[in-house]
C-alpha positions in Angstrom: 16.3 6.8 152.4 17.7 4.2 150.1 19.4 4.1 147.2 17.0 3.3 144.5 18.5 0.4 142.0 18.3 0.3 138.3 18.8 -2.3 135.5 21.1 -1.4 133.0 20.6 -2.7 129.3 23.3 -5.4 128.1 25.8 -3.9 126.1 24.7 -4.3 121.8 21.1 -4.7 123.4 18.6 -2.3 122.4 15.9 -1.2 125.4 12.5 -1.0 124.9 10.7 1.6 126.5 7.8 1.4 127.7 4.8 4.3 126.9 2.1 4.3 128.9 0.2 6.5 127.1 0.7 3.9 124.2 -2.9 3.2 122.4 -1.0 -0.6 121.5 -1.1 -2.0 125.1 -1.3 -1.3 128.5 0.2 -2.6 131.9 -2.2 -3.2 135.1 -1.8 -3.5 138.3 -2.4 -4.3 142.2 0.4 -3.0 143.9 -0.6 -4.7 147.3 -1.2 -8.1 146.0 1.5 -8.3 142.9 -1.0 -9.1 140.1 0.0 -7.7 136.6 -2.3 -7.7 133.3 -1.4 -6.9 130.0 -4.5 -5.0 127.9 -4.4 -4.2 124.7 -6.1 -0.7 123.5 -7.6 0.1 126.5 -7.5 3.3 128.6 -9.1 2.2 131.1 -8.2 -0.8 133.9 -9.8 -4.0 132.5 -10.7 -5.2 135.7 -10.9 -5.2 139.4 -8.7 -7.2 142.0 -10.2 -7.7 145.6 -13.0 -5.5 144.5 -10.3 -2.5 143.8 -9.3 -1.5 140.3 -6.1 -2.2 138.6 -3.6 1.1 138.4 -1.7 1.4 135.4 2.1 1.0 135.3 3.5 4.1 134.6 7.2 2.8 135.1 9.0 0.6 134.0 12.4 0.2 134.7 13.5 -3.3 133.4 15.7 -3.8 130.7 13.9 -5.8 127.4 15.4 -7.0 124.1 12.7 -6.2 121.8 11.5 -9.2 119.9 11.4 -9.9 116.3 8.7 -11.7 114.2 11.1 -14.6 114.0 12.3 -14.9 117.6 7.9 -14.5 118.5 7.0 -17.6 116.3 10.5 -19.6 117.7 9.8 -19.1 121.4 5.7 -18.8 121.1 5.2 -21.9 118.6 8.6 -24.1 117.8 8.7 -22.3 114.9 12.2 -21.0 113.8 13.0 -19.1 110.6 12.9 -22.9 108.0 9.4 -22.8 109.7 8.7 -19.2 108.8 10.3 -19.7 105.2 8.1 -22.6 104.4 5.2 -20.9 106.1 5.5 -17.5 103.8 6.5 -19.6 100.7 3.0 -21.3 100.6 1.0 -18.3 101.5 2.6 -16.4 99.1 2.4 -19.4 95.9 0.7 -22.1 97.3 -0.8 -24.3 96.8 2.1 -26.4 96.8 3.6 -30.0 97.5 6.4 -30.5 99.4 8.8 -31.0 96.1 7.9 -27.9 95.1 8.2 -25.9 98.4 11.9 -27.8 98.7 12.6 -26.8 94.5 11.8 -23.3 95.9 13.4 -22.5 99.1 16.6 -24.9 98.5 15.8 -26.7 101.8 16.3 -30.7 102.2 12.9 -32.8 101.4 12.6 -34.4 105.0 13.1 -30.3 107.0 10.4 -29.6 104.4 7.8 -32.5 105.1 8.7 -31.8 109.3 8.0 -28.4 109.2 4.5 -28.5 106.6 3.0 -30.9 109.3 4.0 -28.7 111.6 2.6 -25.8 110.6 -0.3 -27.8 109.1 -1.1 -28.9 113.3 -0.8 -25.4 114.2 -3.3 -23.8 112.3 -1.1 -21.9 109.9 -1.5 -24.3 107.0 -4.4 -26.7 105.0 -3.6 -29.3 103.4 -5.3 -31.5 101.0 -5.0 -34.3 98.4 -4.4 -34.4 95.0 -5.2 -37.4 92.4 -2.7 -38.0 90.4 -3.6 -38.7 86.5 -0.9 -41.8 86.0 -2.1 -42.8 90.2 -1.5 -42.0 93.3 -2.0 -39.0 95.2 -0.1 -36.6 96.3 -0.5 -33.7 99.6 -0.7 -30.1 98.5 -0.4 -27.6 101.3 -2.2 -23.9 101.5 -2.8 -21.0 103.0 -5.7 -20.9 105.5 -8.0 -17.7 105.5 -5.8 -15.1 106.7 -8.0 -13.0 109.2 -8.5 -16.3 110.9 -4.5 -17.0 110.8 -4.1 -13.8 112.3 -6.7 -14.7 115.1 -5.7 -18.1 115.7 -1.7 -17.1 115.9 -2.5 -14.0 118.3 -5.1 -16.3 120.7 -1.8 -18.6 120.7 0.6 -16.1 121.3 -1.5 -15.1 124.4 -1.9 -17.9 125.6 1.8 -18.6 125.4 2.2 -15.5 127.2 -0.7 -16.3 129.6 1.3 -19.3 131.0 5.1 -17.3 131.2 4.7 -15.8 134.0 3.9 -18.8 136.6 7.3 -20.5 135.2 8.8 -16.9 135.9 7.4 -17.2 139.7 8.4 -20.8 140.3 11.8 -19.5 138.8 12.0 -16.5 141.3 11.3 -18.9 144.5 13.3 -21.7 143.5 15.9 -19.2 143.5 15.2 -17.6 146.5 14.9 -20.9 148.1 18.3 -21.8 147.0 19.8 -18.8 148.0 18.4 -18.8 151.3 19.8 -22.5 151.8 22.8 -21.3 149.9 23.8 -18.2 151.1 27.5 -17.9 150.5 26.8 -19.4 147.0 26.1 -17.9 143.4 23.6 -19.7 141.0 25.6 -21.1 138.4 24.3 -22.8 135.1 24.1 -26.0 136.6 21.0 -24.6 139.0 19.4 -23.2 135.6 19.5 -26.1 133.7 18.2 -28.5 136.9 15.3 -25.9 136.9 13.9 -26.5 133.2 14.6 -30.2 134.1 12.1 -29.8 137.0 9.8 -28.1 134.7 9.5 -30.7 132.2 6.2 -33.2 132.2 
């Protein structure tokens, strides 16, 4: 019988384990035609594949970083932590205009005015127009409703997540491709970074 291999953690990395008896989420699925589905709060298998239901994953023995609310809005929606600043300034005192955003969080005017657009397109922000008394208007910036926030960010997250794993197939036969034209070669950074290339519209 063979020796069963395991993924070790990468040292200062913390692992997250994975509960199966978690109420948070639950992992699905087909052993004999590789489909995986993520549920959340469900006991039982959401659905059926080729007319069999889903088995839940009660092992898992990959190693994950666990994410933090900054990393989820960087890698799910551009958003980094001058995104998240601006974001929780206005919910917190908005409305506000850009000056007074900038007056607040010590950030320059322009990485201000980027990221309010920003988060404006995304959902995460309204804005709308002041009149002036001496003329002129000027763009004030608040917070949307925030059950529908929370709604909108989590449909976005998933959606996010919905598309990760056909980039994590391609990535797994390109590599296996290469490898199997490749054998007595190692991927280096180069092959990575040609990869994303390929990937991009």
């Amino acid at each position: 019988m063979a020796e069963k291999e395991t993924s070790q953690p990468a040292p200062g990395i913390e692992e997250v384990q994975y509960d199966p008896t978690s109420s948070r989420y639950n992992l699905f699925e087909r052993p004999d035609c590789d489909n995986v589905v993520l549920a959340l709060g469900r006991d039982e298998s959401p659905i059926s594949c080729h007319d069999k239901p889903m088995e839940r994953v009660t092992d898992a023995e990959m190693s994950v970083k666990p994410p933090d609310v900054e990393q989820v809005h960087l890698q799910a929606f551009g958003l980094p932590k001058a995104g998240l600043d601006i974001c929780l300034c206005v919910i917190g005192d908005g409305p506000l205009s850009a000056n007074e955003v900038a007056e607040s969080l010590g950030y320059d005017r322009s990485t201000i005015t980027r990221y309010l657009n920003t988060l404006v397109e995304l959902g995460l922000l309204r804005r709308s127009e002041l009149n002036r008394e001496g003329g002129g208007v000027v763009n004030l910036y608040h917070s949307v409703d925030l059950e529908q926030m929370r709604r909108d960010t989590l449909i976005g997250f998933y959606i996010w997540a919905g598309e990760a794993p056909a980039l994590i197939d391609d990535a797994n036969l390109t590599k296996q491709n290469y490898l199997d034209e490749n054998p007595n070669q190692e991927l280096s950074d180069v092959f990575w970074e040609s990869f994303r290339d390929d990937q991009r519209p």
